[in-house]
C-alpha positions, 0 to 999 in steps of 0.5 A: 566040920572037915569031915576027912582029907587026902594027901598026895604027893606033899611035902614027906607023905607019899598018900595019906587020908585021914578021916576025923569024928565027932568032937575033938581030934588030937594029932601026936607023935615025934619031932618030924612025924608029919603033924604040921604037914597035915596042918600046912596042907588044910592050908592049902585048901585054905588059898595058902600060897603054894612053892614046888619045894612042897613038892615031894621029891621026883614027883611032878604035882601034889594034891590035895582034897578035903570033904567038909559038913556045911549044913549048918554054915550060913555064912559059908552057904551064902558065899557058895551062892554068891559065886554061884556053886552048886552044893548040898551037905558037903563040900569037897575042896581040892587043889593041885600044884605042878612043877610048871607053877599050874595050880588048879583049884576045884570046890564041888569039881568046878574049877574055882579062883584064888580068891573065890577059895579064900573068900569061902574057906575062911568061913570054915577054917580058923588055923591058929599058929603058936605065937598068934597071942603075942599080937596080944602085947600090941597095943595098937591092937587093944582098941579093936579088940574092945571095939570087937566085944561091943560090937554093933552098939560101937560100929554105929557110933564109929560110922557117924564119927568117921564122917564127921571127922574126915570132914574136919580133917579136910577143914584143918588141911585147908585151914593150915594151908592157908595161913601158911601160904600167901600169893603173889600178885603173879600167882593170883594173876596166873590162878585168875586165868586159869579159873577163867579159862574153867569158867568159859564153859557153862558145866552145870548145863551141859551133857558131855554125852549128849554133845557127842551124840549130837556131834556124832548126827551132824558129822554123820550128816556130813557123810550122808550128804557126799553118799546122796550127791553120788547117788544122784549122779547115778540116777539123774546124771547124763549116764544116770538110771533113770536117763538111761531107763528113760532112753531105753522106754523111748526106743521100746516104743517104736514096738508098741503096736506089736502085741507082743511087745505091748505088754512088755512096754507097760510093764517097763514103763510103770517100773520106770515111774515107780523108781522116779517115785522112790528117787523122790522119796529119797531126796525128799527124806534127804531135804527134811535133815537138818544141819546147822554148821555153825552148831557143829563148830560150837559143839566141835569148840566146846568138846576141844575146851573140854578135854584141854581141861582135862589135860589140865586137871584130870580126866573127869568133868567132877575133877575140873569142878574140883579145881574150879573150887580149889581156885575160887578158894586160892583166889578168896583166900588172897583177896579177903584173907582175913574173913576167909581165915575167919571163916575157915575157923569157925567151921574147923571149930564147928566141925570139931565140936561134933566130931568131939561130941561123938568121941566122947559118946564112943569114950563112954561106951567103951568105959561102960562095956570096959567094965563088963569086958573085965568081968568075963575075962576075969571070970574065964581066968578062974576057970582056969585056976588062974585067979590071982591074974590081974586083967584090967582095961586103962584109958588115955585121951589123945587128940582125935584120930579115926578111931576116936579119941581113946 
């Protein structure tokens, strides 16, 4: 329930706030009074799209807030959840609109999207305009309303329709293509060399991400290995660590019988030979890796196929597959046209047949539930005293369409 609503800045009101009560509330007054002001700003709280003409004249923004009960609103509190905002009994929605074209939306004083305000305002708010009635004399609009009033029993029906009849429609495209196309020989070479080309790699046994990966450790190796022949110019060239370390031990020597050099030398001597241990530590986890060229160029090879044939078909292993079996099709269709359109008609029949087995469960529903549609309709025209209205629900059968065949 909207519990009250502040204007400020809008349209002809300067400010204004409007509390509502418990039960009905009827707005009054004359011709250019402000009523269908306070209409459009509830729109707005509603995510109506805002202009600077709604602005009022030589102020630069408008703002607007409306307090609402939720308690009661599970639709409204699941919403509030979904878009993680806080709340308790009420809501408090507002919104400012600038000269600069800056809105800013707040629900519960944090800031919200468009979107978020829409998504939750229409579970609380319901604002019908004077002509809304009229799409009552549109036919096309007939069919949901009745599928409306049944609601679930209907639904049900209709989603296992829907299937059915996609895939009898994708039947007929291919089937009408078919027996309306023939191929050349030039068209049948040219699908046969693309089809070669999609065939040349193995997709059912490979992993796109997986070949990256590998592809990836190889070249890797690559880089790994020039860092390893650079260090070891470091550590065992003429002018390498060790080498050098090694000449510095030798001359360190020539003090070895003075003690206070002794101690000295033994330490250096033990670092020397831990660091030959560690070079061997390197080299050695060097020496254990694996590269395989050859596997690189493979993998190089396959990846480089890859992608052209996404150029080709589209940017997806599932699309190259699609057109491999759109060519196998084109190629079958050619070189055993006959048993092909042959087979292509039995499943078109086949999937008719139970897409119409389920057009006429949904038919028959309708006309069932038409009936007590009526009724009630009828019965809330007398209470209106408007008993001599008639109100009747006529069918006619088409072809199918998503809907059915009503």
């Amino acid at each position: 329930m909207l519990e009250s609503i502040y204007i400020e800045n809008f349209a002809i009101i300067d400010r204004l706030e409007v509390s509502f009560q418990d039960h009905m509330t009827v707005l009054t007054g004359e011709t250019g009074a402000g009523k269908s002001i306070i209409i459009d700003a509830i729109g707005q709280l509603m995510g109506n799209r805002s202009q600077t003409t709604l602005i009022k004249s030589g102020c630069n923004e408008f703002f607007i807030e409306g307090v609402f009960t939720i308690n009661a609103n599970s639709e409204v509190l699941n919403k509030l959840n979904e878009y993680r905002i806080e709340y308790d009994d009420k809501l408090v929605v507002s919104k400012s609109f600038n000269r600069d074209n800056k809105t800013t939306i707040k629900i519960n004083y944090r800031n919200v999207s468009k979107q978020a305000l829409t998504s939750i305002m229409s579970e609380l708010i319901d604002i019908h305009s004077q002509f809304e009635t009229h799409s009552l004399f549109d036919c096309n609009n007939h069919i949901n309303i009745l599928d409306n009033y049944i609601g679930a029993p209907v639904n049900t029906l209709k989603q296992k329709y829907i299937s059915i009849y996609h895939e009898y429609k994708e039947i007929l495209q291919t089937y009408q293509k078919t027996i309306s196309e023939e191929l050349s020989d030039e068209q049948l070479e040219y699908y046969q060399g693309q089809l070669d080309e999609i065939n040349s790699i193995d997709f059912a046994s490979i992993d796109e991400d997986q070949l990256e990966q590998e592809k990836k450790q190889l070249l890797d190796y690559e880089k790994t290995a020039e860092t390893i022949n650079n260090y070891r110019q470091y550590m065992n060239g003429e002018r390498g660590v060790l080498t050098l370390l090694n000449n510095a031990i030798n001359e360190l020597e020539n003090l070895n019988e003075q003690p206070a050099y002794q101690h000295i030398y033994e330490k250096i001597y033990d670092l020397y030979y831990n660091l030959i241990d560690l070079d061997n530590e390197v080299i050695s986890e060097f020496n254990s890796s694996d590269f395989d060229e050859y596997r690189l160029n493979e993998i190089q090879d396959i990846l480089f196929k890859i992608n052209r044939l996404k150029r080709k078909h589209g940017q997806s292993i599932n699309a190259i597959i699609d057109a491999k079996n759109d060519l196998e099709n084109k190629i079958l269709a050619f070189t055993n046209r006959e048993s092909y359109i042959d087979d292509l008609k039995k499943q078109l029949d086949e999937a008719l047949d139970k897409a119409s087995v389920l057009a006429n469960k949904i038919t028959d529903l309708r006309k069932q539930k038409a009936i007590e549609f009526t009724d009630n309709v009828m019965k809330q025209l007398k209470s209106l005293y408007l008993d001599k209205v008639c109100f009747e629900i006529n069918f006619k059968t088409k072809d199918l369409q998503k809907n059915g065949q009503d």
